[in-house]
Backbone as a chain_set.jsonl record, in Angstrom:
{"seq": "XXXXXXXXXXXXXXXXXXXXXXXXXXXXXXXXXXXXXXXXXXXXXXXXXXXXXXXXXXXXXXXXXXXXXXXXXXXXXXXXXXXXXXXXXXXXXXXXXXXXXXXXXXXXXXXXXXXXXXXXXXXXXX", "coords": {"N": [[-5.923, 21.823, -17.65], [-5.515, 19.633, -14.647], [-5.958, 16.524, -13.654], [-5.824, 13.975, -11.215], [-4.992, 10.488, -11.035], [-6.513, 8.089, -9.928], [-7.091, 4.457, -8.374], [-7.891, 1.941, -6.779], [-7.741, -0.809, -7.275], [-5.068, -1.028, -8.35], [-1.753, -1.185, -7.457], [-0.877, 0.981, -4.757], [0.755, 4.196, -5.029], [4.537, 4.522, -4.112], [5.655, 6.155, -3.526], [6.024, 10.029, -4.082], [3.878, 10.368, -5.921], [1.821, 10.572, -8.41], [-0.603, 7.801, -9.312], [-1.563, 8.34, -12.103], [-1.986, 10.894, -14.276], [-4.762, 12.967, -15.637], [-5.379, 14.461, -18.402], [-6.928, 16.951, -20.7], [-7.214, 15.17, -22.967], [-4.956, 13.138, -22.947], [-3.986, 10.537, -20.989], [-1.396, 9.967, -19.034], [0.148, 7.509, -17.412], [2.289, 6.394, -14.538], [5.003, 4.385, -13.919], [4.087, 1.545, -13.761], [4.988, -1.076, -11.555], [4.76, -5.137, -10.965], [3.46, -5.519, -8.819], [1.024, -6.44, -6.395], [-1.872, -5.427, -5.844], [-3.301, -5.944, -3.262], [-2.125, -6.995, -1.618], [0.834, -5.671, -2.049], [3.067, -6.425, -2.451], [5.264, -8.119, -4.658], [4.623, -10.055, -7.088], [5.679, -13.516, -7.817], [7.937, -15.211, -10.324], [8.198, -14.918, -14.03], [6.763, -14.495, -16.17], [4.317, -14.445, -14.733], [5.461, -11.914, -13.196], [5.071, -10.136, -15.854], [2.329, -10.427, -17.006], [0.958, -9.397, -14.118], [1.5, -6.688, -13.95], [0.608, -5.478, -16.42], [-1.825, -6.18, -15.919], [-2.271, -4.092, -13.251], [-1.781, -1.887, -14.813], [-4.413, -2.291, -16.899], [-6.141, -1.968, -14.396], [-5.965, 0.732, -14.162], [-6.047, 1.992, -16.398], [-9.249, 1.055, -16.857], [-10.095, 3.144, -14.402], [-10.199, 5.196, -15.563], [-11.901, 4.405, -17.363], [-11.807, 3.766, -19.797], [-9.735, 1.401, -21.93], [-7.217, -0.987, -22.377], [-6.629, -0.792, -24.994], [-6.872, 1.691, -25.787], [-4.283, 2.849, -25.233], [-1.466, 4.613, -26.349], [1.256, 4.411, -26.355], [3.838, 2.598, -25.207], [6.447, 1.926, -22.511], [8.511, 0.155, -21.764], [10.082, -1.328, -19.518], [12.89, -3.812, -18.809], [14.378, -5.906, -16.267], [15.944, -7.864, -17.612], [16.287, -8.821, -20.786], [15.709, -10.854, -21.931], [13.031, -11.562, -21.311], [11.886, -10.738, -23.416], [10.54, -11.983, -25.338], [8.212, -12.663, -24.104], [6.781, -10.982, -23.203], [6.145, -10.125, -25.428], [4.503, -12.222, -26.291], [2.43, -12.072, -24.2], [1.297, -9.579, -24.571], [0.404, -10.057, -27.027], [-2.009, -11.146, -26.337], [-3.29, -9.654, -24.842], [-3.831, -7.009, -26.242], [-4.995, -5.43, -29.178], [-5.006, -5.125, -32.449], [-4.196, -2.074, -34.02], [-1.229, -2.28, -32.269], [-0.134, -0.407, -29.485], [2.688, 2.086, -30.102], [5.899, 1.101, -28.969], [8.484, 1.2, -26.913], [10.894, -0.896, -25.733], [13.605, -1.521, -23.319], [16.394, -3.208, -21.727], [17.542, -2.484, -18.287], [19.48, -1.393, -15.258], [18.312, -2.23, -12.817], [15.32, -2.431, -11.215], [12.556, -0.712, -9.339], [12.055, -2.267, -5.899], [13.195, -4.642, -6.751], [11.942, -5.895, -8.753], [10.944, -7.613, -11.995], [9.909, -6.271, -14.155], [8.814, -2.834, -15.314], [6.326, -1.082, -16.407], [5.064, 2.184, -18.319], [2.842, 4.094, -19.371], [0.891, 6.099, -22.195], [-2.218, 7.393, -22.736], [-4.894, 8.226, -25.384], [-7.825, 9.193, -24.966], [-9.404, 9.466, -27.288], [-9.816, 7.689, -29.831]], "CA": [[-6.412, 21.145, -16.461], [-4.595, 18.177, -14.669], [-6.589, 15.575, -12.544], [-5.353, 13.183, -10.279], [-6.003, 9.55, -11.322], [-5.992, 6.953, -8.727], [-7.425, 3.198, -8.51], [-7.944, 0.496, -5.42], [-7.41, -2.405, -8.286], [-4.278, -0.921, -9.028], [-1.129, -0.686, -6.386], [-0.674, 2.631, -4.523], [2.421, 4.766, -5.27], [5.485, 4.276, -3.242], [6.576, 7.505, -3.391], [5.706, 10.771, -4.393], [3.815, 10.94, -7.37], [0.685, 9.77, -8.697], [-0.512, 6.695, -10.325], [-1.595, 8.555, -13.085], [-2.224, 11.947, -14.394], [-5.864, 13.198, -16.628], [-5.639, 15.985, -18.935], [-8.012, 17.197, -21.758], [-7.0, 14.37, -23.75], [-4.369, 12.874, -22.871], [-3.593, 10.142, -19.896], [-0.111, 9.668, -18.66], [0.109, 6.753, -16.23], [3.284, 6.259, -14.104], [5.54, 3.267, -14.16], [3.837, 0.28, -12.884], [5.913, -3.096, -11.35], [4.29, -6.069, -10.771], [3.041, -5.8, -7.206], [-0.429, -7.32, -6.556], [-2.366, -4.397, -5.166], [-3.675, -6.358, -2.392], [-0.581, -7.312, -0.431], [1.632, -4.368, -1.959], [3.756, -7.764, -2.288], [5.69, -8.575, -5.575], [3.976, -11.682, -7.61], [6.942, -14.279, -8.077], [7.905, -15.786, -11.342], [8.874, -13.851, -14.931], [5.634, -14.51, -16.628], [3.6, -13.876, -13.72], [5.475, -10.355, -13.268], [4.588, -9.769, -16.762], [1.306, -10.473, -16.514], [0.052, -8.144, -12.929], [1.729, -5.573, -14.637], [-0.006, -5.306, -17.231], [-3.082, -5.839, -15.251], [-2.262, -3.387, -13.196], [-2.223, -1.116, -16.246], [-5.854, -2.081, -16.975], [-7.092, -1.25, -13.638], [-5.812, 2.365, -14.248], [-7.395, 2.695, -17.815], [-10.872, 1.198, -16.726], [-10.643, 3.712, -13.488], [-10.502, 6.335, -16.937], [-13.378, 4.809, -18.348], [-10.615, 3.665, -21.127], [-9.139, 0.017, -21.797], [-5.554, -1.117, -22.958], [-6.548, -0.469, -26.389], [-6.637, 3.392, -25.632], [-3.25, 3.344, -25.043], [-0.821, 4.913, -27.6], [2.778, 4.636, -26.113], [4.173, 1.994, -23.942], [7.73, 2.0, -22.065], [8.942, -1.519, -21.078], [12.086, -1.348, -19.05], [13.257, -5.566, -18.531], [15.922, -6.142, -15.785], [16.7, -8.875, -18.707], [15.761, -8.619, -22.164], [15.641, -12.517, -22.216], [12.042, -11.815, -20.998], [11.102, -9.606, -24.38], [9.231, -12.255, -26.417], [7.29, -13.114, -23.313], [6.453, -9.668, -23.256], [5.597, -10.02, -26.632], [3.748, -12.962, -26.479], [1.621, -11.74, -23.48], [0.689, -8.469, -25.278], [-1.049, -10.055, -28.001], [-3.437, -11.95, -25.359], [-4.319, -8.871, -24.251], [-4.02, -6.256, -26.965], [-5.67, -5.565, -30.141], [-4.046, -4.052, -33.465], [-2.822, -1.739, -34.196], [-0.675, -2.29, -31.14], [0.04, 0.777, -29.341], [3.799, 2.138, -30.256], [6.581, 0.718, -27.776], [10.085, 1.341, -26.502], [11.472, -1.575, -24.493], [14.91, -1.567, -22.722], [17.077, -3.669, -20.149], [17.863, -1.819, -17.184], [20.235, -1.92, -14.553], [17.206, -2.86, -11.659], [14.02, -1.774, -10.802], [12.116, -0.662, -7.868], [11.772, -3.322, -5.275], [13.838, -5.367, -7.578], [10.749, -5.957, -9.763], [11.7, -7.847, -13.389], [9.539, -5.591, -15.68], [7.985, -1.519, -15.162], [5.775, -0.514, -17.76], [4.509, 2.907, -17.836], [1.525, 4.304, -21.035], [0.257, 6.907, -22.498], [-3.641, 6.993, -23.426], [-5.409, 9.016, -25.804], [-9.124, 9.503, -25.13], [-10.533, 9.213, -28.107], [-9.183, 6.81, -30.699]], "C": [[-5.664, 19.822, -16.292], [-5.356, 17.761, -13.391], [-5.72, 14.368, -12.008], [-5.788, 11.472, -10.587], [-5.28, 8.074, -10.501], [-7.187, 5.642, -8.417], [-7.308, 2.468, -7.133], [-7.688, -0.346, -6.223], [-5.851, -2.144, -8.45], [-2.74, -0.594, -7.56], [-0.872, 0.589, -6.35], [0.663, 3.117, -4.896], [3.011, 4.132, -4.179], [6.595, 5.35, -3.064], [5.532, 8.462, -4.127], [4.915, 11.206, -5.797], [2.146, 10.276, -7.726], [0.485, 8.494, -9.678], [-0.826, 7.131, -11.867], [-2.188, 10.371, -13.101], [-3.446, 12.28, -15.784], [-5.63, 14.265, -17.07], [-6.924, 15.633, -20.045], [-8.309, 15.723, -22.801], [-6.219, 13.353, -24.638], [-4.654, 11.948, -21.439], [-2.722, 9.359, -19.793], [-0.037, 8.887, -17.165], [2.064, 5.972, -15.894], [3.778, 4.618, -14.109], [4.693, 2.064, -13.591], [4.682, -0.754, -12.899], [4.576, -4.08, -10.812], [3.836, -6.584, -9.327], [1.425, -5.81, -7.049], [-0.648, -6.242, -5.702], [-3.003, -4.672, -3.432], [-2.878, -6.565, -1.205], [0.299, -6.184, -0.83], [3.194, -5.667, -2.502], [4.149, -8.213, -3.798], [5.22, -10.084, -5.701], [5.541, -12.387, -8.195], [6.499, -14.811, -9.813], [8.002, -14.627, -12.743], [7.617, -13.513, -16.031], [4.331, -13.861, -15.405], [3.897, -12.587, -13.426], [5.017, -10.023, -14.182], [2.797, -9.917, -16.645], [0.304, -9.632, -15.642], [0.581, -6.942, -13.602], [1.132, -5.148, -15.392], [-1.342, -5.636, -16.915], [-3.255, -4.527, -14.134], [-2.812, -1.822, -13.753], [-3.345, -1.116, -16.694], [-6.8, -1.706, -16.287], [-7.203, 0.271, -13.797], [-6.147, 2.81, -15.236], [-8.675, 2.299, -17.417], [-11.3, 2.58, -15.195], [-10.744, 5.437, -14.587], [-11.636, 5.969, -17.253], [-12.704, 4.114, -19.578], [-10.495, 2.068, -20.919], [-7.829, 0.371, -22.498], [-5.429, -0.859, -24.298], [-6.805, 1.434, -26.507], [-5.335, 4.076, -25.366], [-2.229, 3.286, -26.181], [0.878, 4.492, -27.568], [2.62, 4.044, -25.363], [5.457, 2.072, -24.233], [7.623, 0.863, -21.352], [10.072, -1.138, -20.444], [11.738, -2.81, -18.227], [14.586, -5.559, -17.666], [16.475, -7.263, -16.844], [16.131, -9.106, -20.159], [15.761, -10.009, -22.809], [13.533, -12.762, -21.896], [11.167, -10.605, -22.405], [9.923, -10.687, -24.984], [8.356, -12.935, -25.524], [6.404, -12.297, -23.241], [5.492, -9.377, -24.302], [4.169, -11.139, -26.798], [2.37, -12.812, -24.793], [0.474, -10.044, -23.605], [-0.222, -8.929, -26.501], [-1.717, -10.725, -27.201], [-4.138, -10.531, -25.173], [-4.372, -7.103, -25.182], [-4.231, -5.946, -28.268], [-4.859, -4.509, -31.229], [-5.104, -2.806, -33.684], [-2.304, -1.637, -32.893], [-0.026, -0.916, -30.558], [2.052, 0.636, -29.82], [4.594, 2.062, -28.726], [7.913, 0.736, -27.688], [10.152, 0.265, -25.372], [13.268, -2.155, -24.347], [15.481, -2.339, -21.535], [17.667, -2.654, -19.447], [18.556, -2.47, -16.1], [19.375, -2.943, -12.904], [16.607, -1.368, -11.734], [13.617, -1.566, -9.638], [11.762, -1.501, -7.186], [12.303, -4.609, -6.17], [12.494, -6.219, -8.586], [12.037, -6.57, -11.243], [11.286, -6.733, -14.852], [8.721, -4.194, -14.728], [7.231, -1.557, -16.336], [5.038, 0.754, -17.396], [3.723, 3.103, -19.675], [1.208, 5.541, -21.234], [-1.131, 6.755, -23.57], [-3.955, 8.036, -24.172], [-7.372, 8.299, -25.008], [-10.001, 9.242, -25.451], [-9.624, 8.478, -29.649], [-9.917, 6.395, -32.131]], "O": [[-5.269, 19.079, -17.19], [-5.408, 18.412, -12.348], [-4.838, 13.959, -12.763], [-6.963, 11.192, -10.351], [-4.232, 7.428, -10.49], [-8.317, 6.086, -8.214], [-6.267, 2.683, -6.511], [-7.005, -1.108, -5.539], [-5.246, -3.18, -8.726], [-2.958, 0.318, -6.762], [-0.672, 1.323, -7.317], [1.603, 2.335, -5.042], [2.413, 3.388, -3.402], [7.763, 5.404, -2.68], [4.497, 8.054, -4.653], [5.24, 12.12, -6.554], [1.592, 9.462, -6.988], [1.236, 8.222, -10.614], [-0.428, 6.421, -12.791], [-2.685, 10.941, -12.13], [-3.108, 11.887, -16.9], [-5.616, 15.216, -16.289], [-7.594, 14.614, -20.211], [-9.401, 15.368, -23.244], [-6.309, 12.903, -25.78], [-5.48, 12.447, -20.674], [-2.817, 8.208, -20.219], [-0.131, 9.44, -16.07], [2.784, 5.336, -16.664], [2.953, 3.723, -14.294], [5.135, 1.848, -12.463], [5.104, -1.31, -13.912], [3.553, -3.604, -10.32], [3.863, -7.726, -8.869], [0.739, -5.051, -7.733], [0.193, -5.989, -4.839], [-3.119, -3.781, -2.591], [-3.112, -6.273, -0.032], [0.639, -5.544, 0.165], [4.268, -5.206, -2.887], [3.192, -8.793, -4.311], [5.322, -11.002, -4.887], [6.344, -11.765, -8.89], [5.403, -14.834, -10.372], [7.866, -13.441, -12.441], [7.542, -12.439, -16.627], [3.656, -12.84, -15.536], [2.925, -11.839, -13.318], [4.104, -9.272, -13.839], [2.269, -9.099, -15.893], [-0.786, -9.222, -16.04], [-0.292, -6.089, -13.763], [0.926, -3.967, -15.114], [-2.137, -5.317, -17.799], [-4.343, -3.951, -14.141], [-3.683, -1.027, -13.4], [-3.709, 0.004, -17.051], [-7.885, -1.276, -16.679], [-8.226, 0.933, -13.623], [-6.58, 3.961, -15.277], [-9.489, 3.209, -17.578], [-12.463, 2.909, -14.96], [-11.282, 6.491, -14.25], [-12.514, 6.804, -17.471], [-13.522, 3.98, -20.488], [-11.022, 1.497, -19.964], [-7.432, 1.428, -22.99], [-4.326, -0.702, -24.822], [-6.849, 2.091, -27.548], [-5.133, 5.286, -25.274], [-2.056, 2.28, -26.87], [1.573, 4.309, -28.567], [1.688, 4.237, -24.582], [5.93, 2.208, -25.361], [6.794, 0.621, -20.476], [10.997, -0.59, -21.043], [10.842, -3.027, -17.41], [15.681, -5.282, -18.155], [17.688, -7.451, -16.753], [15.24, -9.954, -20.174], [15.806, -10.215, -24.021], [12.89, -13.774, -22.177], [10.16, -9.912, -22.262], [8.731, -10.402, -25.099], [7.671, -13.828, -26.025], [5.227, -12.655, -23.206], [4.457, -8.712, -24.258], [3.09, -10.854, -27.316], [1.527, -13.695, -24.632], [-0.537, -9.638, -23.031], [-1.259, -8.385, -26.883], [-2.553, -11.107, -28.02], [-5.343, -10.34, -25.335], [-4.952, -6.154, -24.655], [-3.207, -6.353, -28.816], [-4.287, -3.453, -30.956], [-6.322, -2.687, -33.552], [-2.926, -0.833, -32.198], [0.683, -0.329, -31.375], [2.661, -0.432, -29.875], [4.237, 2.619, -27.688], [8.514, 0.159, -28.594], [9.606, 0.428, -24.28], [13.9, -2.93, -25.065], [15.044, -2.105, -20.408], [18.372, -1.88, -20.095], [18.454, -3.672, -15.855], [19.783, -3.907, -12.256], [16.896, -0.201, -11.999], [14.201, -2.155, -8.728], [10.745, -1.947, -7.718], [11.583, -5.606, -6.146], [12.668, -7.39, -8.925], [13.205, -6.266, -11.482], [11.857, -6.474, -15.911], [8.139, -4.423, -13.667], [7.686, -2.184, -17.293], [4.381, 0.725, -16.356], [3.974, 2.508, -20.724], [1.26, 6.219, -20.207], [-1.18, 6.257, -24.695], [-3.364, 9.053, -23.805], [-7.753, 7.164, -24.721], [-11.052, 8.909, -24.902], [-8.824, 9.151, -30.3], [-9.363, 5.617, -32.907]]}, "num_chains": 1, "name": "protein.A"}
């Protein structure tokens, strides 16, 4: 079974795909950038992208029922990898050990020229 998992806290797609996908026991949530759900409107500043992003990301685990500590796998992609230990240092504010496992990479640009994507994978039951 695959459910559809979609949020008002959280910005809408911008293309084809969903914000996130529910299975049995698994939830795979699509890239999020740093666009304030309200305006659709990129939040300025490199900390501040970091930041909605990763709020973002919490609206779409509490519309699970889940929080950021349910998530097992994160993917960072940084148009500049000068913004990692911000990254770093804005993940422990808001995440609890054992920190989920993480791949983060500079990239050539992002959608809407965004500085940081992050996309997750949740388990369930932890």
């Amino acid at each position: 079974m695959k459910k559809q998992l979609n949020s008002k806290e959280a910005p809408e797609a911008i293309g084809p795909y969903s914000q996130g996908i529910e299975t049995e026991s698994l939830i795979f949530l699509s890239g999020q950038i740093p666009l304030d759900p309200n305006t659709m409107e990129l939040v300025e500043g490199g900390e501040n992208q970091i930041r909605q992003v990763f709020s973002n990301v919490e609206a779409l685990c509490k519309e699970a029922g889940l929080s950021l500590n349910h998530i097992v796998k994160l993917n960072v992609s940084l148009q500049d990898l000068s913004l990692f230990n911000k990254v770093n240092d804005v993940m422990k504010d808001l995440f609890k050990e054992p920190y989920p496992a993480r791949a983060a990479l500079q990239v050539a640009r992002l959608p809407l020229d965004s500085l940081i994507e992050v996309e997750a994978i949740l388990a369930k039951e932890i």
